[in-house]
C-alpha positions as CSV (number, residue, x, y, z in Angstrom):
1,X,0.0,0.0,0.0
2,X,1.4,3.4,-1.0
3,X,1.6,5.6,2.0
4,X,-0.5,8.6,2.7
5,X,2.7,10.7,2.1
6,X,2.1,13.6,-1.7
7,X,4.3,12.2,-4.2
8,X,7.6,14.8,-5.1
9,X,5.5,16.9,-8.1
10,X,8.7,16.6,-10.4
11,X,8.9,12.9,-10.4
12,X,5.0,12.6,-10.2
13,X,5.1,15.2,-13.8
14,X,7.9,13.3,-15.3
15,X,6.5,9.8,-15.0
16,X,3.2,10.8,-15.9
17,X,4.9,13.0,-19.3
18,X,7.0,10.0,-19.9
19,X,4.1,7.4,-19.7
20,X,1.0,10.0,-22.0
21,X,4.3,10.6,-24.4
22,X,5.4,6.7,-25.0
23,X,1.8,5.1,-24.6
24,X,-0.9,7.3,-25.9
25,X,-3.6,4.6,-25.7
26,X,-3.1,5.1,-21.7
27,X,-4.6,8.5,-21.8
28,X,-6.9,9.6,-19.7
29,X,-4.1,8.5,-16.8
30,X,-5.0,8.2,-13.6
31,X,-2.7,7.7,-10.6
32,X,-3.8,3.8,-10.5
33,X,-4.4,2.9,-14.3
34,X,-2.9,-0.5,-14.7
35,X,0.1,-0.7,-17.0
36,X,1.0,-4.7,-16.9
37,X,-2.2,-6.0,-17.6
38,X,-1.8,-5.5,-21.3
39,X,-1.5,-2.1,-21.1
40,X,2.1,-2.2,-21.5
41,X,3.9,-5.2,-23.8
42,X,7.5,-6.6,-22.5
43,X,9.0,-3.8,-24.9
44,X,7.5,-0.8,-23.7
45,X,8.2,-2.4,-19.9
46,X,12.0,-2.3,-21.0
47,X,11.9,1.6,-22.3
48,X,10.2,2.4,-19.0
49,X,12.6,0.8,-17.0
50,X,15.8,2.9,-19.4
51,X,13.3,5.9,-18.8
52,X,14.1,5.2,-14.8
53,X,17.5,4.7,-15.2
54,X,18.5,7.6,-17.1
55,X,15.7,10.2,-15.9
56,X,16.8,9.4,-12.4
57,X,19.8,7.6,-12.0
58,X,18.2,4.2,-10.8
59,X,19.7,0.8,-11.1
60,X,17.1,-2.0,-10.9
61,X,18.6,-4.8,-9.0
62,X,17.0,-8.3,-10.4
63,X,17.6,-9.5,-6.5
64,X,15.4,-6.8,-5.0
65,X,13.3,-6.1,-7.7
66,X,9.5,-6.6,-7.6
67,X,8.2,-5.6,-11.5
68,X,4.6,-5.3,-9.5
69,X,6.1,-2.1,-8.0
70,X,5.5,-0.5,-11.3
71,X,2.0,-1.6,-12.0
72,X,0.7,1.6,-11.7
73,X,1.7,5.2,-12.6
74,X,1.7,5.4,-8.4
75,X,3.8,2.7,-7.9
76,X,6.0,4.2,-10.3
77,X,6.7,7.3,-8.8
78,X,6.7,5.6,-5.2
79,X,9.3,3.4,-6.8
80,X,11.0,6.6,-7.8
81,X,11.2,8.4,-4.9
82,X,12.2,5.5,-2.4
83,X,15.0,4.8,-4.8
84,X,16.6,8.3,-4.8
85,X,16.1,9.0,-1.6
């Protein structure tokens, strides 16, 4: 469960740019639309994950790495911000 905590506005606006930008078809997005359930194919999953990395420096660790932690656009930026922290 996401905590109760605002998300940071400039990784909440850059997630949600990168996500209208790359997937069109997801637009209206909402804070919980659902991106792995067909939303997003294994391709697009890859671009978001080299979206993370160079955007903001994160380096997803196949050990510690749940991919349901980017299920939705929330998750995302959750993901985000507990990784840069």
């Amino acid at each position: 469960m996401l905590s109760e905590r605002k998300a940071d506005p400039d990784v909440s606006e850059a997630v949600f740019g990168y996500l209208e930008g790359r997937f069109p078809n997801l637009v209206p997005l909402s804070a919980t639309t659902p991106l792995l359930e067909g939303a997003i194919d294994s391709l697009g999953f890859l671009e978001l994950i080299m979206f993370l990395s160079e955007r903001f420096g994160i380096s997803i660790d196949d050990e510690n790495f749940d991919f349901m932690e980017l299920a939705t656009p929330a998750g995302i930026t959750a993901f985000v911000e507990r990784t840069t922290r």
